[in-house]
C-alpha positions as CSV (number, residue, x, y, z in Angstrom):
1,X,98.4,4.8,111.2
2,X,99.6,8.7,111.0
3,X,97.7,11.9,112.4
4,X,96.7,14.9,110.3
5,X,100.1,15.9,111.0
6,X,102.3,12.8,109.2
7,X,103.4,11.8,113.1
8,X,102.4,8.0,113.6
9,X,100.0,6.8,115.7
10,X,100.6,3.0,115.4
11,X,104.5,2.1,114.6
12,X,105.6,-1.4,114.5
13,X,108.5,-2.7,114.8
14,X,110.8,-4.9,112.3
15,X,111.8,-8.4,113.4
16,X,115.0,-7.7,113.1
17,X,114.5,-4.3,115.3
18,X,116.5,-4.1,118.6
19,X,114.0,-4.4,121.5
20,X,111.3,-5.6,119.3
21,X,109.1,-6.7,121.9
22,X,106.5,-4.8,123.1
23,X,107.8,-2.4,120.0
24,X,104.4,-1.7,118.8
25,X,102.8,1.3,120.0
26,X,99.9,3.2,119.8
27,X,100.4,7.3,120.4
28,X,96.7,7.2,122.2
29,X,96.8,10.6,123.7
30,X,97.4,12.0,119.8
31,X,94.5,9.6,118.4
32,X,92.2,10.6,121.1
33,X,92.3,14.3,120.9
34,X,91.9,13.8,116.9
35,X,88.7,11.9,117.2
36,X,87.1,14.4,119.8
37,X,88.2,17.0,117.7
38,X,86.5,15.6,114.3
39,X,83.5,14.4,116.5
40,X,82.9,18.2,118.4
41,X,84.4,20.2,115.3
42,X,80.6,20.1,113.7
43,X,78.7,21.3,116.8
44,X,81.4,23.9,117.9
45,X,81.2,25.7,114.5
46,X,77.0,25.8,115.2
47,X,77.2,27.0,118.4
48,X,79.7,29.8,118.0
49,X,77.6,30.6,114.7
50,X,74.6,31.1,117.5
51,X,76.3,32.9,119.5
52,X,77.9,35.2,117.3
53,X,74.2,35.8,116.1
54,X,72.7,36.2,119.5
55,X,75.6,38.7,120.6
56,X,75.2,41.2,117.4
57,X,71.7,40.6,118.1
58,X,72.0,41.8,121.8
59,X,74.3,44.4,121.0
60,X,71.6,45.9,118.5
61,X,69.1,45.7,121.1
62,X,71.5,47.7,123.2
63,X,72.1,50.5,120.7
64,X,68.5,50.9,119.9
65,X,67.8,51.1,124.0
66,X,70.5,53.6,124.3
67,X,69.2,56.0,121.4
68,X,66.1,56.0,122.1
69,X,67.2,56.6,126.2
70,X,69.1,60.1,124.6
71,X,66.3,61.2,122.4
72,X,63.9,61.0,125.3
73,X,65.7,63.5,127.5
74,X,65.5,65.7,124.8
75,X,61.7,65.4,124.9
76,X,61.2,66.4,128.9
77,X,61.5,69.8,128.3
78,X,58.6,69.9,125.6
79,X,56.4,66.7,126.8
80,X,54.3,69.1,129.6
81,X,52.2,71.5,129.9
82,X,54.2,73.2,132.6
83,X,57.4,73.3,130.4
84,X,56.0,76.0,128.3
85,X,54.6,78.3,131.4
86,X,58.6,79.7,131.4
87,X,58.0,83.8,131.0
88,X,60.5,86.3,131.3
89,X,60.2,90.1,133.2
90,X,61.9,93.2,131.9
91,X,61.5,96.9,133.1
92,X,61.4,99.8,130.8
93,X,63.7,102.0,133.2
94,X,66.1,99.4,134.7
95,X,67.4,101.8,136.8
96,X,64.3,102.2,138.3
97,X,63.9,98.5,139.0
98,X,64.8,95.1,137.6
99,X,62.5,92.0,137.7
100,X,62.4,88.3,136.8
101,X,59.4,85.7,136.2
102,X,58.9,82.2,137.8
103,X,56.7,79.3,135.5
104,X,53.4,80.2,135.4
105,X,53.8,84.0,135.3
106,X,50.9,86.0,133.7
107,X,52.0,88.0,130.3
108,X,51.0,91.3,130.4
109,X,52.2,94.9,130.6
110,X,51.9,96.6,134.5
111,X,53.1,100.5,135.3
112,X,55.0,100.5,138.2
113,X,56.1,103.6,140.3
114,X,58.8,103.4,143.1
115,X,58.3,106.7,145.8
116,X,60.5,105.1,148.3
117,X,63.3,102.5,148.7
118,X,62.9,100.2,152.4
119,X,66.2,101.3,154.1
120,X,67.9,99.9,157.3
121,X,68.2,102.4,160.1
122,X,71.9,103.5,161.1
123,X,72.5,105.5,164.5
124,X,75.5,107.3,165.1
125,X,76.6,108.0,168.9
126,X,78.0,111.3,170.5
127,X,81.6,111.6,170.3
128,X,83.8,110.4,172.7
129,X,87.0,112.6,173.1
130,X,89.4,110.1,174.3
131,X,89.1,107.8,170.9
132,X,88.3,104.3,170.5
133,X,90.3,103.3,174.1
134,X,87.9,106.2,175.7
135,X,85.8,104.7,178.6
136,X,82.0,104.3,178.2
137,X,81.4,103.5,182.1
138,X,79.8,100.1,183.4
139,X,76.6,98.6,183.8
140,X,74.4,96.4,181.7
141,X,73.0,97.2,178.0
142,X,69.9,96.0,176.6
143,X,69.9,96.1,172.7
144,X,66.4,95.6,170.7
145,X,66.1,95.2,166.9
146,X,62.2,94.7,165.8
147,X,61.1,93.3,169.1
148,X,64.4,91.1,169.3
149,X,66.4,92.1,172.3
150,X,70.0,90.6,173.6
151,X,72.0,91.8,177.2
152,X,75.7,93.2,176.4
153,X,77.5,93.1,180.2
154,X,79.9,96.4,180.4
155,X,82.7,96.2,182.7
156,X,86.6,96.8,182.8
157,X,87.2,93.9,180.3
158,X,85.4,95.9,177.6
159,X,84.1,99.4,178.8
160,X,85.9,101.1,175.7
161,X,84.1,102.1,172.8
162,X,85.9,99.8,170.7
163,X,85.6,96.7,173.7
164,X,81.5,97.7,173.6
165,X,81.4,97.1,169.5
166,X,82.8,94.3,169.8
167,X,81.1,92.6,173.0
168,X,77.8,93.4,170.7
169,X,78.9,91.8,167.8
170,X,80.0,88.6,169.4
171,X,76.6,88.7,171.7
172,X,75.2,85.2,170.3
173,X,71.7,86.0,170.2
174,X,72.4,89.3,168.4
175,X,69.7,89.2,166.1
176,X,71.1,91.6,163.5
177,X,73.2,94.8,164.8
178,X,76.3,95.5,163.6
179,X,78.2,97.6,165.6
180,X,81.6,99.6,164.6
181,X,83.7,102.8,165.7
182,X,83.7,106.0,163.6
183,X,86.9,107.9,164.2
184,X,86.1,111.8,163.6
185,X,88.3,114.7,164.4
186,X,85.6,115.2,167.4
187,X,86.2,111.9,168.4
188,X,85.2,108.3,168.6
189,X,81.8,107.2,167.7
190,X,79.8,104.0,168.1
191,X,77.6,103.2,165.0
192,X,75.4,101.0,165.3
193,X,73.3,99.5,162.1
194,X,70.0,97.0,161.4
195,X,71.1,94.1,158.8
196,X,67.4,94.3,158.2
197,X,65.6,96.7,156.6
198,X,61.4,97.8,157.1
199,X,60.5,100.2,159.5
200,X,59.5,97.7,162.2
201,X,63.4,96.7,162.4
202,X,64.5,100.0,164.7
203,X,67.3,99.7,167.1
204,X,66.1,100.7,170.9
205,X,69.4,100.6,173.4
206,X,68.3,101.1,177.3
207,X,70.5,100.2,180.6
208,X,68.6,97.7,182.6
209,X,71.1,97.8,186.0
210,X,69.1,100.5,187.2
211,X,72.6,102.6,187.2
212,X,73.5,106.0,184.9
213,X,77.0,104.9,184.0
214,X,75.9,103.6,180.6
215,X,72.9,106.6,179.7
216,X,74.8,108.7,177.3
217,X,74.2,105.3,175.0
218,X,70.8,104.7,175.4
219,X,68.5,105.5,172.8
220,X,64.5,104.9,172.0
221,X,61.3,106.8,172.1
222,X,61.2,109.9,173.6
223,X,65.0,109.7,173.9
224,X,66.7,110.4,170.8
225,X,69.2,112.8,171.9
226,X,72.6,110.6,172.2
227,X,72.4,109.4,168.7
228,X,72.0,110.7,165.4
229,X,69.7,108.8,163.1
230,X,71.9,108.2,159.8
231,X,69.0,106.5,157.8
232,X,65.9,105.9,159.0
233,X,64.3,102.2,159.3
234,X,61.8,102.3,156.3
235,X,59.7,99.8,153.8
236,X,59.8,100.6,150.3
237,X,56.6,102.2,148.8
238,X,55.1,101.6,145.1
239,X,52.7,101.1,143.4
240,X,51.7,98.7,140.7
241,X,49.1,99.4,138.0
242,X,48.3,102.1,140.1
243,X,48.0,100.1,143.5
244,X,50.0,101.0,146.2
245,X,52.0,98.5,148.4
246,X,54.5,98.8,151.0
247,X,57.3,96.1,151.4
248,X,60.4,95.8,154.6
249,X,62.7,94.6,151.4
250,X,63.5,96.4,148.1
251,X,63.2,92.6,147.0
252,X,59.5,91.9,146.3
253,X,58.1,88.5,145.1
254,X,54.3,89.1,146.2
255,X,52.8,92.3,144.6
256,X,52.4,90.7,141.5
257,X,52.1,86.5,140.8
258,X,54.9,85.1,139.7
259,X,56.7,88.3,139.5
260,X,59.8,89.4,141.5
261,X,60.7,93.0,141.1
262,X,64.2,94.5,142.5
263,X,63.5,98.1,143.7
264,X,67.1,99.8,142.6
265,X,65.9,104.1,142.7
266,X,63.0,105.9,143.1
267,X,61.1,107.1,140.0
268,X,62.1,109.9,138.5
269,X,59.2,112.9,139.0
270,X,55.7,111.2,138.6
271,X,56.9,109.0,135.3
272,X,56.3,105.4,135.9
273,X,58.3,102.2,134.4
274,X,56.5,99.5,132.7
275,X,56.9,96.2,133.7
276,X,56.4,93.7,130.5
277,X,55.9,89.8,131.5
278,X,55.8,87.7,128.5
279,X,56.1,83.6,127.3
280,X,59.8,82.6,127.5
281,X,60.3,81.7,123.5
282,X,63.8,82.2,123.3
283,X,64.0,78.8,125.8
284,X,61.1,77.2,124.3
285,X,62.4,77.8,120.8
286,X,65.9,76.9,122.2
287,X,64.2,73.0,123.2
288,X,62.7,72.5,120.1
289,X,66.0,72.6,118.5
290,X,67.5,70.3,120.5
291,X,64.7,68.5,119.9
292,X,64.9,68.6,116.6
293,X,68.8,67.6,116.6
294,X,68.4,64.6,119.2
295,X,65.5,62.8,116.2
296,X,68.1,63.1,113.3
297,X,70.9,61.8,116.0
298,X,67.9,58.7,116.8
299,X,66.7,58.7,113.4
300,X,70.9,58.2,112.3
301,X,70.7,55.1,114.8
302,X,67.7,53.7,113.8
303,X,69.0,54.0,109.9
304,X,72.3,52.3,110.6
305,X,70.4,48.8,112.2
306,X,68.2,48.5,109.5
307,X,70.6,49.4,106.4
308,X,71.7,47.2,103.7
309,X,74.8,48.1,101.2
310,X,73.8,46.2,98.3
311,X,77.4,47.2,96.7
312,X,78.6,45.2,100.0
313,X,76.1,43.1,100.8
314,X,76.1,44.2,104.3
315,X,73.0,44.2,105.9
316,X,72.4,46.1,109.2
317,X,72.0,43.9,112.6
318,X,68.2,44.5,112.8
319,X,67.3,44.7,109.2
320,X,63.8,43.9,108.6
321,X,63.7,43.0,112.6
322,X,59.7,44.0,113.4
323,X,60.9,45.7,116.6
324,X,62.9,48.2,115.1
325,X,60.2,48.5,112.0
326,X,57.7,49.2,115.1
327,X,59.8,51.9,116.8
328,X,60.0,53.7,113.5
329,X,56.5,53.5,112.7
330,X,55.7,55.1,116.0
331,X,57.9,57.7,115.1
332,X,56.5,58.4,112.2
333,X,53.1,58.2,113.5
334,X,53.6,61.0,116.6
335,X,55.3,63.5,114.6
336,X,52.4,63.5,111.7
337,X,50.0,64.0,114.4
338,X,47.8,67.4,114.0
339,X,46.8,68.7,117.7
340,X,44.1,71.5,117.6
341,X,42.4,73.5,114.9
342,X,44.8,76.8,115.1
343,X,46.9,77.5,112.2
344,X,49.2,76.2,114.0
345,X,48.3,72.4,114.9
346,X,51.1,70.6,113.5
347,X,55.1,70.2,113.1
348,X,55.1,71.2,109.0
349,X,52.9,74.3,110.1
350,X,55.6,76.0,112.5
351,X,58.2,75.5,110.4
352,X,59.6,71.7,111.3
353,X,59.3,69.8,108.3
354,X,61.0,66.0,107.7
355,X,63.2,65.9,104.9
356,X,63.8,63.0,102.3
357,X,66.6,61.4,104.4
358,X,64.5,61.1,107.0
359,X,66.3,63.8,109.0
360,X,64.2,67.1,110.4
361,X,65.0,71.0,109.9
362,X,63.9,74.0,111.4
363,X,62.7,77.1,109.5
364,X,63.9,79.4,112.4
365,X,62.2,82.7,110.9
366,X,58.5,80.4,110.4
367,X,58.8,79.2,114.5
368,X,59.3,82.4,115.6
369,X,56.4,83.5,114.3
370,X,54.4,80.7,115.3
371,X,55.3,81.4,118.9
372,X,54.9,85.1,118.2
373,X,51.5,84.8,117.1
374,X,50.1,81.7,119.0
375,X,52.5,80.3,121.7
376,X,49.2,78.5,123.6
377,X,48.6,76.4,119.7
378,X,52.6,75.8,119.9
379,X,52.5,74.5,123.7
380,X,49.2,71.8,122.6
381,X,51.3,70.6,119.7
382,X,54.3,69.2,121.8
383,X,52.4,69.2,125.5
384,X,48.7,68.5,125.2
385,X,48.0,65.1,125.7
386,X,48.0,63.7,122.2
387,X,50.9,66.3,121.2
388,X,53.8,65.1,119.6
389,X,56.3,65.5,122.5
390,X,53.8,64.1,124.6
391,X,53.1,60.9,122.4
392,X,56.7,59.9,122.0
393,X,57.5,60.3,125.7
394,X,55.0,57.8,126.4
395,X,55.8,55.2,123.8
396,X,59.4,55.3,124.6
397,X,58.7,54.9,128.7
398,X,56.3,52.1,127.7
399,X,59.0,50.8,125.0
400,X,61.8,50.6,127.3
401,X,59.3,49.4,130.6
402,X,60.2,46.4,132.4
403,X,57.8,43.5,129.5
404,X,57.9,46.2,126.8
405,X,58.6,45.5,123.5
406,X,62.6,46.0,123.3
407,X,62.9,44.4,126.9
408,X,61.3,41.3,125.8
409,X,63.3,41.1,123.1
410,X,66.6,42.0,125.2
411,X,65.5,39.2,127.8
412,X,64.6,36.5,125.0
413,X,68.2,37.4,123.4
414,X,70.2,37.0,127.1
415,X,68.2,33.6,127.5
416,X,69.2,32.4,124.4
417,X,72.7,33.2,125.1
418,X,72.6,31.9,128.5
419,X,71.5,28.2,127.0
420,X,74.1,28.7,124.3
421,X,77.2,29.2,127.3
422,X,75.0,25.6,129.2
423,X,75.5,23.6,125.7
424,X,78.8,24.8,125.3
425,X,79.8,23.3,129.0
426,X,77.5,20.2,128.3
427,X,79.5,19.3,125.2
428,X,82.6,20.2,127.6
429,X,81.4,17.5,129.6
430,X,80.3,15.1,126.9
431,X,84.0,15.4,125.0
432,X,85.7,14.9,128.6
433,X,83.6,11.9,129.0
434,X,84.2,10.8,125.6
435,X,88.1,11.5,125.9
436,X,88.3,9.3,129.3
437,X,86.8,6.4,127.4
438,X,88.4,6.5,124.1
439,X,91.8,6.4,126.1
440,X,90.7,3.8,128.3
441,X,89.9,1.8,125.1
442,X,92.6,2.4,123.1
443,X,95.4,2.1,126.0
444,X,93.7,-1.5,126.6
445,X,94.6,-1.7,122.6
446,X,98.1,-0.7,123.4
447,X,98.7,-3.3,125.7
448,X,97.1,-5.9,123.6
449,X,99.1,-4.8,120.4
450,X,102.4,-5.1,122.5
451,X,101.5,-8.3,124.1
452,X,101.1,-9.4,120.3
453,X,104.1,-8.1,119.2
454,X,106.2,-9.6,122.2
455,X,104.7,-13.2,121.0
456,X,105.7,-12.8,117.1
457,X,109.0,-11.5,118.1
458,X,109.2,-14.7,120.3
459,X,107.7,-17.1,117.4
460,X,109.9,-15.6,115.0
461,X,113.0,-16.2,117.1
462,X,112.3,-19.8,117.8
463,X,111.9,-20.9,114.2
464,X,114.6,-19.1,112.7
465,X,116.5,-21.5,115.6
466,X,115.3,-25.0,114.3
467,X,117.8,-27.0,111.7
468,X,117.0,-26.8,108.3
469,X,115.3,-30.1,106.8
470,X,117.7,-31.4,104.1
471,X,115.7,-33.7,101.2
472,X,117.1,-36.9,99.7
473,X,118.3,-36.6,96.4
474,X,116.0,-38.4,93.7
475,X,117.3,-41.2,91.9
């Protein structure tokens, strides 16, 4: 007996062979693993032929998850109503003012006149001859900005001018006065300035040690003297659409909803700006063409799992698979849907049409107009609640949901594989089994075969030894 390979498996030896006892021999570990082989060969082949199935099959399921993931970003900013309440703010006279719009801004057109910037007030001191290292005497200084006071102690450590600016700028419960020293051919000076502006942010400055040494740098009502007012501590004043308003900030985010304005000048003579709020297309437009570009991406996907190359043969890894036959009939279904009665109630009627590959395009010129002429009918088509943004964004959440329709697929699939990998390690375990007994048997063989051997070599022997039986001639 040989293996596949011409090696023998069983060799027995001649009579006249030099240790011919025991000289035949079975090569039982070669036998063995060539009769597993043949026996699992059949069932390895259909399992890996499962497997192979189950993994393209899982891999599919992957790919379609994954595309349809992407294309649903794309939908968040068109699936809502709030998506579309983006406006934008521009002034007529930006010199005037600038302003910007949050979501949900009002569109409209507003005349607004600026008579006075807010300004944070600035007091200059008397000059001191003797420069910044001039001597300002002792005592105890009480600073107030808008109600908010903090204690600056004066003594030989810092009774300079240049020691008191900065003993008040290190105070840590300054609540907003900067303090620095003017150099002027008259002398030093101590400015001091609000880092908030309105008129109720005025700086007061009184000495509360009872003493004089610090007077000539006090300053509050009815004692104005020792200080020069630079700028005056003032709220802007305007008026929009003809109402007036008075703000402590030239920043203003509550005269008008939604609407921020940034007061830069007062107007020129009595000639108002215009301030025109309107629906953020360019953004909204902007969306729908990445909307527009994330389908064809999907709808490339989707075409490449269920193609077949009939010049190949080749068939996609879900072709004809009812899940992915589903998805695209869901598509299909949300982006025909007609929202509305407007002229515009549809994706063909702004300008998005589907072409004959499947693929979308975007007439830019016709969805410009649409959201010219009726942004409210464009907003309903994506955002209302059977619009088409809206549709897709919930088919896809419930698609991909924990017990949807792909991940009950995606969980049969990994269950199928996980039984395939158990009746790969059973059949492990059944050819081990089978391995340990076929050697067992055939070893027991072996020793049999050579026990026989040993007795004909032995037989052999002993009558080629006995004398030859001579006859008696006839006759």
């Amino acid at each position: 007996m040989t293996t596949s390979s011409g090696s023998p498996v069983v060799s027995v030896a001649s009579s006249t062979s030099a240790g011919a006892a025991g000289g035949s021999v079975i090569n039982v570990s070669s036998l063995v693993s060539q009769l597993v082989a043949a026996t699992r060969a059949p069932q390895d082949t259909q399992i890996a032929n499962q497997t192979a199935t189950v993994t393209t099959d899982i891999s599919a399921i992957g790919t379609l998850k994954s595309a349809l993931s992407t294309f649903q970003s794309a939908l968040a900013p068109l699936s809502t109503t709030s998506s579309f309440a983006a406006a934008t703010a521009s002034s007529s006279n930006p010199a005037v003012f600038t302003a910007s719009a949050a979501s949900g801004a009002v569109p409209g057109n507003y005349s607004v006149s600026v008579t006075a910037l807010a300004s944070s007030q600035q007091l200059v001191s008397g000059a001191f001859a003797g420069g910044s290292t001039a001597t300002v005497g002792t005592g105890t200084l009480n600073l107030q900005l808008g109600g908010l006071g903090f204690n600056v102690t004066v003594d030989s450590t810092n009774n300079t001018v240049a020691g008191l600016a900065a003993a008040i700028n290190a105070a840590a419960d300054n609540p907003g006065i900067s303090a620095a020293v003017i150099q002027g051919t008259d002398g030093a000076h101590l400015l001091l300035t609000s880092n908030q502006a309105g008129a109720a942010n005025t700086i007061q400055v009184t000495e509360t040690d009872s003493g004089t040494g610090l007077a000539a740098l006090t300053y509050g009502t009815g004692n104005l003297t020792h200080y020069t007012q630079n700028a005056p501590a003032q709220d802007a004043s305007f008026s929009v659409a003809g109402v007036a308003y008075t703000s402590p900030s030239n920043t203003v985010s509550d005269a008008i909803s939604g609407v921020t304005l940034n007061l830069l000048s007062t107007s020129p003579g009595s000639a108002a700006a215009t301030l025109t709020v309107a629906n953020d297309t360019s953004t909204v437009s902007a969306n729908i063409q990445s909307f527009v570009s994330a389908y064809n991406t999907l709808s490339a996907a989707l075409k490449s799992l269920g193609s077949y190359d009939a010049a190949s043969g080749t068939a996609g890894p879900m072709l004809g698979d009812p899940v992915l036959t589903g998805v695209q009939n869901q598509l299909h279904q949300a982006l025909e849907a007609v929202v509305g009665t407007s002229n515009y109630n549809s994706l063909p009627s702004m300008g998005i049409v589907t072409q004959s590959d499947g693929t979308m395009t975007v007439n830019s010129a016709r969805l410009q107009t649409a959201l010219s002429t009726d942004f409210s009918a464009v907003s309903q088509v994506f955002s209302g609640s059977s619009g088409v943004a809206a549709q897709l964004n919930t088919q896809i959440t419930a698609e991909l949901a924990s017990g949807g329709l792909i991940d009950s697929r995606s969980q049969t699939l990994i269950k199928q594989n996980k039984a395939l990998t158990t009746e790969t390690n059973n059949l492990n375990t059944q050819m081990t089994a089978m391995t340990a007994s076929l050697t067992q048997q055939y070893s027991a063989l072996n020793v049999l075969l050579s026990t026989l051997q040993t007795t004909s070599a032995y037989l052999t022997q002993a009558i080629g030894s006995l004398p030859s039986v001579q006859g008696k001639p006839n006759g």
